[in-house]
C-alpha positions as CSV (number, residue, x, y, z in Angstrom):
1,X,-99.2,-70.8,-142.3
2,X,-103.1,-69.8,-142.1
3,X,-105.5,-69.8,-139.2
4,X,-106.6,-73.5,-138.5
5,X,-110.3,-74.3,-138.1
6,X,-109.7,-75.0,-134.4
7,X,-108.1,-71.6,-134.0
8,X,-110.7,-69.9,-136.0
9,X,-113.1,-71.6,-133.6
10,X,-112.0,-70.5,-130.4
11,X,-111.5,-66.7,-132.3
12,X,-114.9,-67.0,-132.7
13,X,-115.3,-66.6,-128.8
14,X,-112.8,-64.7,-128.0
15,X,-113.8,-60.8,-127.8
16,X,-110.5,-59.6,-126.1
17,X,-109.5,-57.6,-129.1
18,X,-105.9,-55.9,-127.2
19,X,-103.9,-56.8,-124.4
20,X,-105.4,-54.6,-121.7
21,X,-108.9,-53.6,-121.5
22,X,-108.6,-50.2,-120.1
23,X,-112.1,-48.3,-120.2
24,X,-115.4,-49.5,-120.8
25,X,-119.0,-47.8,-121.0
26,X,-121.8,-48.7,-122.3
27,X,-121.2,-47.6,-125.8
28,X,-118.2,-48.1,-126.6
29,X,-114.6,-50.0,-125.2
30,X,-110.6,-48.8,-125.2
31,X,-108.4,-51.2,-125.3
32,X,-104.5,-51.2,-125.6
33,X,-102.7,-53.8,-127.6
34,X,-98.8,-53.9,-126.8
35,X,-97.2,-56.8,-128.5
36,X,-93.4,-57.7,-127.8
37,X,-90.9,-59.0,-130.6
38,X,-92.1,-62.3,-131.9
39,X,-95.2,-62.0,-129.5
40,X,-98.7,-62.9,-130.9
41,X,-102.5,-61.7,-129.7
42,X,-104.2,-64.9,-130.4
43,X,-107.1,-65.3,-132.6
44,X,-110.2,-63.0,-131.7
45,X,-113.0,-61.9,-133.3
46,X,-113.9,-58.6,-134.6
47,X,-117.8,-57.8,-134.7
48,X,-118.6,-54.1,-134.2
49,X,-117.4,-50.8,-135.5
50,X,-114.0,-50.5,-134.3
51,X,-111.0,-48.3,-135.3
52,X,-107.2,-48.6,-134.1
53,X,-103.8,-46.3,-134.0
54,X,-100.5,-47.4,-134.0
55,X,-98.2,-45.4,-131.7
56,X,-95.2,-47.2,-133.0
57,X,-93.2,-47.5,-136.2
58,X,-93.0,-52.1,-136.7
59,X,-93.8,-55.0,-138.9
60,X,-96.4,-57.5,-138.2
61,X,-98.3,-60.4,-140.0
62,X,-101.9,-61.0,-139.7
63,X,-103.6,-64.7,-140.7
64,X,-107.7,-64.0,-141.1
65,X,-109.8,-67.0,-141.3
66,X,-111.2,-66.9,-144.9
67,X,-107.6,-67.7,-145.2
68,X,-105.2,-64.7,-146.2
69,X,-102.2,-63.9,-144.4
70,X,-101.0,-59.9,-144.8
71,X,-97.7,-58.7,-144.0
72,X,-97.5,-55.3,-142.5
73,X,-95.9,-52.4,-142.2
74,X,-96.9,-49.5,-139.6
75,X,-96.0,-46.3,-139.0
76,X,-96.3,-44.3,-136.2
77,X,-99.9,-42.9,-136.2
78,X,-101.2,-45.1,-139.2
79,X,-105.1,-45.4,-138.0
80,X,-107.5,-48.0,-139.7
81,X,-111.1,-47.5,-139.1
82,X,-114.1,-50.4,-139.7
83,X,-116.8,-48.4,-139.2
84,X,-119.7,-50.9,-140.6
85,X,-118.7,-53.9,-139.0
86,X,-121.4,-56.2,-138.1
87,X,-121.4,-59.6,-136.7
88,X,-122.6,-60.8,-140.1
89,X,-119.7,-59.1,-141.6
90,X,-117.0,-59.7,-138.5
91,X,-113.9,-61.5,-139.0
92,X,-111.2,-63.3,-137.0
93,X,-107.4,-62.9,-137.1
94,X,-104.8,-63.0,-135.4
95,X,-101.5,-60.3,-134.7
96,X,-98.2,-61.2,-134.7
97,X,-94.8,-58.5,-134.0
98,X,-92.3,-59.6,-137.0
99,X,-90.3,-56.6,-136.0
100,X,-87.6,-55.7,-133.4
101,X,-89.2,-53.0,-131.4
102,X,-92.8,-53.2,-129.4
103,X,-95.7,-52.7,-131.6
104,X,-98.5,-50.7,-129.5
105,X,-102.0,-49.8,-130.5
106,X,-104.6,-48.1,-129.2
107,X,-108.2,-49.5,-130.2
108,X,-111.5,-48.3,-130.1
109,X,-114.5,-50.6,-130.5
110,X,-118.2,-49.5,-130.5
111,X,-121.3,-50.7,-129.7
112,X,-124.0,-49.3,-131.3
113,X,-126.6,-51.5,-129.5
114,X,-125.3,-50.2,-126.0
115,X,-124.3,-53.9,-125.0
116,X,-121.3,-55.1,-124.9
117,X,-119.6,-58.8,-125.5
């Protein structure tokens, strides 16, 4: 099942990319992302440079809103970076744990105008 346009929507506005905001400063803000079995981080946008690390082995599925939905597969210290993201070029999705263990993240998301959302 993909994103709906209502969900994408309200992803649009929604800038709480984890579960627990745990540090911000002017240029940048940490956020962890713990997600139990079956649990899903509702739709949320992603707009600046941002990179995250998985500190758990799981399976998840993502839905993005142009529409694809990616099964996936981490491993414990898999790290993604998106280092020229730009709210022309941001995207929403959404997170869900397919697995059987806790899926926990670490995220890192800049802002290279020294605002943040």
């Amino acid at each position: 099942m993909t994103l709906t346009p209502q969900s994408i929507a309200s992803g649009q506005q929604n800038a709480q990319i984890g579960t627990d905001l745990v540090l911000e400063t002017d240029t940048m803000r940490v956020w962890h992302l713990r997600l139990a079995p079956g649990e899903t981080i509702p739709p949320h946008r992603h707009d600046r440079p941002y990179f995250w690390t998985v500190l758990t082995d799981g399976k998840g599925v993502s839905r993005f809103d142009d529409g694809q939905v990616v099964p996936i597969t981490y491993k414990i210290g898999d790290t993604k970076n998106f280092a020229d993201l730009t709210p022309s070029t941001g995207f929403v999705h959404d997170l869900s744990n397919t697995g059987d263990s806790d899926l926990i993240f670490v995220t890192v998301e800049f802002n290279t105008e020294g605002k943040t959302s």
